[in-house]
C-alpha positions in Angstrom: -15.5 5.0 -64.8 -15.6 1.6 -65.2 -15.6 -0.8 -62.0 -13.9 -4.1 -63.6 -10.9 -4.6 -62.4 -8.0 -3.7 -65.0 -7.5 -7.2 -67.6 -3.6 -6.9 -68.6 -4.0 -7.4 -72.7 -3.5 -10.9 -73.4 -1.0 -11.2 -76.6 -1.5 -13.2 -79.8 -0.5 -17.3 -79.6 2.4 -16.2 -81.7 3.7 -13.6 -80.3 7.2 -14.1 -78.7 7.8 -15.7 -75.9 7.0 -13.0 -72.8 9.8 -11.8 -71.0 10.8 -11.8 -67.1 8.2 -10.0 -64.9 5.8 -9.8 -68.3 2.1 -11.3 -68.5 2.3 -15.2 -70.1 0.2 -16.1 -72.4 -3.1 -19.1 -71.4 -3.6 -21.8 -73.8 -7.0 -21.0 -73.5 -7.8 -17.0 -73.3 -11.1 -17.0 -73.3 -11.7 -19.8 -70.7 -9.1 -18.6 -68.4 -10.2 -14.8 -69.3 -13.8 -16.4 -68.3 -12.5 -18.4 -65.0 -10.9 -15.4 -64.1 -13.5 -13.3 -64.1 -16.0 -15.7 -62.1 -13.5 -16.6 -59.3 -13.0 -12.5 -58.5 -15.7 -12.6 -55.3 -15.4 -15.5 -53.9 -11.0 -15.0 -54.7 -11.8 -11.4 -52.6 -14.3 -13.3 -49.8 -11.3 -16.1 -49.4 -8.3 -13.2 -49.1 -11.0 -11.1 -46.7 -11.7 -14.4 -44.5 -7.9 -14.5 -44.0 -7.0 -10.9 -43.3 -10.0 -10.0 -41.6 -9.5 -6.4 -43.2 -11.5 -5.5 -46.4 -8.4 -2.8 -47.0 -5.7 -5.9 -46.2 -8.2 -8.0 -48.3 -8.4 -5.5 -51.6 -4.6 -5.1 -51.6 -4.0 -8.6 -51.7 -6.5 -9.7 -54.3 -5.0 -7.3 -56.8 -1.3 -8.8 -55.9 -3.1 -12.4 -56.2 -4.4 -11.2 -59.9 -1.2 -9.9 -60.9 0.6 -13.3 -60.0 -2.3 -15.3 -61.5 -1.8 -13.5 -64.7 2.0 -13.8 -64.5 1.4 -17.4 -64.1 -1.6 -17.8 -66.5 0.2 -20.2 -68.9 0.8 -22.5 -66.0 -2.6 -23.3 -65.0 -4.0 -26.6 -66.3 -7.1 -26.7 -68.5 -9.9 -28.8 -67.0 -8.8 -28.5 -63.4 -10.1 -26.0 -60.5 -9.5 -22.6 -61.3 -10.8 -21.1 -58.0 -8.6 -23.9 -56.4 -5.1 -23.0 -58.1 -6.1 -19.0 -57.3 -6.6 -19.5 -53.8 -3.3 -21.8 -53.8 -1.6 -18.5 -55.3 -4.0 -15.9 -52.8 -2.7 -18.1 -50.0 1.3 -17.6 -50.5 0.0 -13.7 -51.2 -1.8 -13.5 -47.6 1.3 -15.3 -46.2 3.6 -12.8 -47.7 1.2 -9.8 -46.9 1.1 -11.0 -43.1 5.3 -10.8 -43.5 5.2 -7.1 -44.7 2.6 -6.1 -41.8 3.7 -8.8 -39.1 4.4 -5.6 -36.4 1.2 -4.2 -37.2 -1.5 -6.6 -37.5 -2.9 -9.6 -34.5 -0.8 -12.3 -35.2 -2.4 -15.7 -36.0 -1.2 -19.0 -36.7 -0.1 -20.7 -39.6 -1.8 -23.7 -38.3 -4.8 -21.6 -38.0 -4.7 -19.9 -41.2 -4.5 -23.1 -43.1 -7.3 -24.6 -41.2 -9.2 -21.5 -42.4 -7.9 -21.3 -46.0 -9.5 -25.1 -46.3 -12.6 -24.3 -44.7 -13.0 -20.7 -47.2 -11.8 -22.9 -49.8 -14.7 -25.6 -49.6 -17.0 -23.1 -48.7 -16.7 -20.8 -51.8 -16.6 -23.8 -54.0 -20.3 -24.0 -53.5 -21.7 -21.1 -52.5 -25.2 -21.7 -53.9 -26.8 -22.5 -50.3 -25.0 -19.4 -48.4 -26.1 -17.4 -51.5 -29.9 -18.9 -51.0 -29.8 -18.2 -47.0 -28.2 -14.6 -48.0 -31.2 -14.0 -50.0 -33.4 -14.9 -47.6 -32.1 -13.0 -45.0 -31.8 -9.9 -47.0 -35.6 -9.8 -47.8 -36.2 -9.9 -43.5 -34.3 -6.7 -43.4 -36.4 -3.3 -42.8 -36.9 -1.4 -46.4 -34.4 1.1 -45.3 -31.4 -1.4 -44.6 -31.9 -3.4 -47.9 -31.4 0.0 -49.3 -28.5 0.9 -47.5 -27.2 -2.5 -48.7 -27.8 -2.4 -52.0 -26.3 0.7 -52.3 -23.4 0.5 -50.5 -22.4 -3.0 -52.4 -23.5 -2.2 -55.8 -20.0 -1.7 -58.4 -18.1 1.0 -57.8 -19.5 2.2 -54.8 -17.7 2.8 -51.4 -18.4 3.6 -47.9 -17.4 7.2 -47.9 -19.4 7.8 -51.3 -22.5 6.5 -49.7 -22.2 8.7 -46.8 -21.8 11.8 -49.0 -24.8 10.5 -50.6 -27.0 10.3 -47.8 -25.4 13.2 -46.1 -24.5 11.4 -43.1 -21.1 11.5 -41.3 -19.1 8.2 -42.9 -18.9 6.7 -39.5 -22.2 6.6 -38.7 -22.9 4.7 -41.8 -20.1 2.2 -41.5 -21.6 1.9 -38.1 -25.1 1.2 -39.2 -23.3 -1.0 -41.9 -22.1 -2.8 -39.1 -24.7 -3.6 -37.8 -26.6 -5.1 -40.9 -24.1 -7.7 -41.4 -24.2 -8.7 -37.7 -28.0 -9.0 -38.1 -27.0 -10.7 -41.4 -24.6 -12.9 -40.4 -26.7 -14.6 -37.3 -29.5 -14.9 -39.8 -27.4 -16.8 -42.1 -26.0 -19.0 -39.4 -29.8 -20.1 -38.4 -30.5 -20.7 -41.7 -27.7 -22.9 -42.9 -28.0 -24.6 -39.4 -32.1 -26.0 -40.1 -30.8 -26.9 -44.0 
């Protein structure tokens, strides 16, 4: 089973013009089909920096890619694709908070904007987190890398691991845990001495 998220069937130039609730049609299929594609992780690392929830964050990407594609004749050729999509992922986390707002910790709007900016910058140029990442990921123990790599390649999800390894699914989510702590502070050292 494929791991690509689902690509509504994008309709010839002159087909008719869609109707309410359908999928538009880009000017430019293969550039927006291509934009599309690139912006998906960093589109999910935005929504997950918002909801704090990878859950939260997996729900709203997929309503953010069914709006984007609703809107796809509206985006302008030559601008910022991951720009407009995180306008569009924002107003989807906004609306998501509204659904959940009894459930979830409650956090500004100020405070969501401030960190919708800073994910939006960040993910704009990912190349030096992505270089630190690297880094980081070669200091781990054999073992951890492994756990890693297998726990983030397509397709693959917590509970699947654990069945794999034969371990209880918290225990790996714990030890996940802990990777991306020891991760994260590596990260934060190394973008600090860039």
């Amino acid at each position: 089973m494929s791991s690509h998220p689902v690509i509504p069937a994008l309709v010839s130039p002159t087909a008719p013009e869609p109707q309410p609730g359908s999928v538009a049609v880009p000017r430019d299929p293969a550039t927006f089909v291509q934009s599309f594609t690139r912006s998906q992780r960093p589109l999910y690392l935005f929504i997950l920096g918002q909801t704090g929830s990878v859950q939260d964050a997996e729900e709203v990407l997929q309503n953010t890619n069914l709006v984007i594609w609703k809107k796809s004749d509206q985006f302008d050729l030559g601008t910022n694709f991951f720009a407009w999509a995180c306008q569009i992922a924002r107003f989807e986390v906004l609306q998501h908070r509204q659904r959940y707002r009894r459930d979830r910790l409650k956090f500004s709007d100020e405070f969501l904007d401030v960190v919708s900016r800073e994910s939006t910058a960040r993910l704009e140029d990912p190349e030096p987190e992505r270089q630190a990442l690297d880094l980081c990921i070669q200091k781990l123990s054999a073992r951890d890398q492994q756990l890693i790599r297998e726990r983030y390649q397509p397709g693959s999800s917590g509970k699947d691991l654990a069945s794999g390894l034969g371990r209880p699914a918290n225990s790996v989510y714990q030890s996940l845990g802990r990777i991306r702590r020891v991760l994260l502070e590596c990260i934060q050292r190394q973008m600090a001495e860039m």
